[in-house]
N, C-alpha and C positions, 0 to 999 in steps of 0.2 A: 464383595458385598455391594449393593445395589439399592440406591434409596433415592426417591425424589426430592424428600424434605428434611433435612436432616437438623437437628433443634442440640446444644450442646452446650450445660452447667459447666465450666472450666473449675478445675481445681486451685489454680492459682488465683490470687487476687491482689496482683502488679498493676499500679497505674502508671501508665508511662508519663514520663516528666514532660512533660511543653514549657516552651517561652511565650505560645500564644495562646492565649486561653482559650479563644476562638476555633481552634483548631478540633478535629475530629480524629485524623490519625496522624499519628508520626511515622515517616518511613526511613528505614535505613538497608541503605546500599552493601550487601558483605562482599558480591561478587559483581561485576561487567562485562565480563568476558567471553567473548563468545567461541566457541568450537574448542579451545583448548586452552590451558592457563600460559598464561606467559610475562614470569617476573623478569624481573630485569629492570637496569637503569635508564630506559628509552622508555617503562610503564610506571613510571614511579609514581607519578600525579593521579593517574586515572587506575590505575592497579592492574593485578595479572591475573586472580580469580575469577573463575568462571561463573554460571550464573547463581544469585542469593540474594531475596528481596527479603528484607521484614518489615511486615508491617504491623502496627500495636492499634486498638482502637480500647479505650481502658485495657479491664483485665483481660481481654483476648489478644494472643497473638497470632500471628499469621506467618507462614512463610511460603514464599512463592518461589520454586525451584532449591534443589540442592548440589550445584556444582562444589566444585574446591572453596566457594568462598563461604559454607556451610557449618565448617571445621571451624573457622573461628567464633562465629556466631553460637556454636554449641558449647565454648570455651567461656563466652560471654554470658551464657544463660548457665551454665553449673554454676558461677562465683552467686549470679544475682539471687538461683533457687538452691543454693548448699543443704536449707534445712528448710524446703517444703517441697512438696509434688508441684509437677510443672507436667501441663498439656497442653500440647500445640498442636495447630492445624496446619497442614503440610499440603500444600498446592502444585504439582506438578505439570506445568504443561506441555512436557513429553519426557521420553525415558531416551532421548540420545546423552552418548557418554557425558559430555556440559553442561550436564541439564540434573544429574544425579550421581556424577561420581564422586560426590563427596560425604557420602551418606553414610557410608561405613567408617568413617572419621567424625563423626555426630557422636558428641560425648551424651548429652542427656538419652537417646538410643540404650544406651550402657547402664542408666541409674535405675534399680527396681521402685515401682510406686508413678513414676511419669507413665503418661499416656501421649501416644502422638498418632495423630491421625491423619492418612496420607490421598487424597484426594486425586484423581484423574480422570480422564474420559471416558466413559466405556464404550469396548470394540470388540466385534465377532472374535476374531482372531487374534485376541489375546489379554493375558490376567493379569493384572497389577502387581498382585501381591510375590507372582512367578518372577515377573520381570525384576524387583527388587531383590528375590532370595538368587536368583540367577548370578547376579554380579555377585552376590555375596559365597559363588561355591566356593570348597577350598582350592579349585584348582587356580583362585584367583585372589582370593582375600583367607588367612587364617582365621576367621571368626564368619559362621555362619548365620542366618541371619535369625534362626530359631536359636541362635544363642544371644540374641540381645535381651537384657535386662525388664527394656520398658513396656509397656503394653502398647502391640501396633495393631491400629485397626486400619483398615484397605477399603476404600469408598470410590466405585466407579460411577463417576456423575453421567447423568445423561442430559437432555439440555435443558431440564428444567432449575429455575432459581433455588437455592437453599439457603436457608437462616442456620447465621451459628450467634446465638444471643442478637444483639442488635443490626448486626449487620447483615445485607443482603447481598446475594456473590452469584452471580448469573456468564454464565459462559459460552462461547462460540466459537465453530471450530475455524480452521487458519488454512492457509497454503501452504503446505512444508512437505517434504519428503516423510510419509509414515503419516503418523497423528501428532496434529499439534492444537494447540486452542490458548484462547486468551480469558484473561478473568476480569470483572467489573465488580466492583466494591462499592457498596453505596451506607452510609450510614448519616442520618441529621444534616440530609440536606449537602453532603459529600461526594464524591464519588473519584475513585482512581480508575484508569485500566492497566493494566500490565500484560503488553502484548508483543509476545518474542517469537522471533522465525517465523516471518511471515515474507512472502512475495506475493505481489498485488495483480489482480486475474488476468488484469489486461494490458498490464504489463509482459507478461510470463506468455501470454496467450494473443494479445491483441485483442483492438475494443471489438465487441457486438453488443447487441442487447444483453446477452447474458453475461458476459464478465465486468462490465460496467455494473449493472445489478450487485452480482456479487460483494464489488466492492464497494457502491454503495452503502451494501447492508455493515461492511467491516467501519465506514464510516460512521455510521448510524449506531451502532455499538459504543463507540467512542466519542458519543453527542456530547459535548459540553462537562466532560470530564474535567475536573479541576487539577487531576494531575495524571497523565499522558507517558505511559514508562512504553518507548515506543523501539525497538530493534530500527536499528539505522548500521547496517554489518559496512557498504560499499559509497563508494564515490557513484555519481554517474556514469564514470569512464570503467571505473572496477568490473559493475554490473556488467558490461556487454560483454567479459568472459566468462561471467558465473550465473549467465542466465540460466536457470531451470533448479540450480541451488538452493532455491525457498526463501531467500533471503532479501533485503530492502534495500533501492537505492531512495539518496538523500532525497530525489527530488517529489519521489512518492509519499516517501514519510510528511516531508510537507505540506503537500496534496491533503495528504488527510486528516493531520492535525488542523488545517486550513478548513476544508470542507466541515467535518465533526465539531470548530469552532468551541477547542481548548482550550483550557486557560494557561495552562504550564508544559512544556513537556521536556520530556529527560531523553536522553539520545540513551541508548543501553544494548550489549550485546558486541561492543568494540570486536572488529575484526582481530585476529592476534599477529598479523603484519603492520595493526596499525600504531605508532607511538604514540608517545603524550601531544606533539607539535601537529602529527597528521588529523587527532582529533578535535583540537585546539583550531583548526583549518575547517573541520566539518562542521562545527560550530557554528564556527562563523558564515556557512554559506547558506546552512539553514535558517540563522538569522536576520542577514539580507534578501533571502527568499522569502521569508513571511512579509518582510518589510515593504518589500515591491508590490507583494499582493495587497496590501493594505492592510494587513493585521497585526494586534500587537502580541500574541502569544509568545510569554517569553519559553526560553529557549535554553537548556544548560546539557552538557552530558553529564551522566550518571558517573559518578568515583568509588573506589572501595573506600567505605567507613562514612560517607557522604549521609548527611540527614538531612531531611525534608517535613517538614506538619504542612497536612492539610485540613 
């Protein structure tokens, strides 16, 4: 399905709890992880789930990706909706395995009466709603996906903004293997981005007019966002064997939290080589990078279970 403008009354009507009244949204971290889950006691602080953002603005929820760290978050929302309908809007900004294998372990998926709506890019060469029933054949999961309970609807965005009640969600596409994009939230004066698997044009390509452009524009996207969920996968040393992988080094991430002149940003997408101590390390270099350049944008990685209001 294919809509430019898409307007949506939620069934639920959860106000998410703040400590600051100030605040606009609350986010919360279910998964970090990027390319594959990886528990263990070297990920314990920063977790082993793959990608799951939520983020609440009142009665809207949101969620952006559904790796493994999905399963919990749907564990967390059957207790909170036991005895009402619950509709959410489902953000995907691509269909690689981390990014959606946790979606046939999405309990509210299973409850008749929810609605969940699943949002992504649209491309010549290929269906949303395929791509989800696919993983879902038996020759891979016992439960197909015409056997889920809930009501799914399949929304392939194209690049214009869409309103879901107050908030505005405008998206643009990324440098990744396949399709990838990032999404912008703006609500009263707010605004987050949430931008995974990306490598930067002129980085990947070297500078010209056009790949400087380009990245320009991905700074420019990310203009003065108040909160910055930014893929930081590689070290600078990392990157120079996984050039062409899609993916970020520290010193670019910087670059453009710097340039785009952020107020917060979240490091997210943890490579799954890296531990709690190696991220604790990345942290800290993207800190003292901002600090040399003269800015003060603070700086944390994202954790599982991790909340943030903005």
């Amino acid at each position: 399905m294919e809509q430019a403008l898409i307007e949506h009354i939620p069934m639920n009507t959860v106000e998410s709890a703040r400590t600051d009244p100030k605040s606009v949204f609350t986010v919360r971290f279910w998964g970090t992880r990027g390319s594959i889950a990886t528990p263990g006691p070297e990920t314990v602080r920063y977790g082993g789930n793959t990608s799951c953002v939520e983020m609440r603005c009142g009665e809207y929820i949101f969620i952006f990706d559904c790796g493994t760290g999905v399963r919990e978050l749907g564990i967390e929302l059957a207790n909170e909706f036991a005895t009402r309908r619950l509709e959410l809007h489902m953000f995907v900004s691509h269909t690689h395995w981390d990014h959606i294998q946790g979606f046939p372990f999405f309990g509210p998926a299973y409850k008749p009466g929810n609605t969940i709506n699943i949002y992504s890019l649209q491309a010549p060469d290929r269906n949303l709603s395929k791509l989800f029933t696919g993983q879902m054949d038996l020759n891979y999961f016992p439960v197909t996906l015409e056997e889920l309970l809930a009501e799914l609807n399949f929304y392939e965005l194209r690049s214009e903004a869409i309103n879901i009640g107050p908030v505005r969600i405008t998206n643009m596409q990324l440098n990744h293997p396949g399709i990838s994009i990032a999404f912008r939230l703006e609500c009263a004066g707010k605004s987050i981005v949430y931008m995974t698997d990306h490598e930067p044009y002129s980085t990947l390509l070297g500078e010209s007019p056009r790949t400087l452009e380009l990245d320009r524009q991905v700074d420019e996207f990310a203009q003065g966002a108040d909160l910055y969920i930014r893929e930081a996968q590689y070290t600078d040393a990392e990157y120079l064997s996984k050039k062409g992988w899609g993916h970020s080094a520290l010193s670019d991430v910087v670059d453009s939290a710097v340039n785009a002149n952020v107020k917060k940003m979240a490091l997210f997408h943890h490579d799954p080589m890296h531990d709690d101590v190696q991220i604790d390390n990345m942290v800290q270099f993207c800190r003292d990078s901002i600090e040399t350049k003269g800015s003060s944008i603070e700086v944390v990685a994202a954790n599982d279970k991790m909340t943030l209001e903005v």
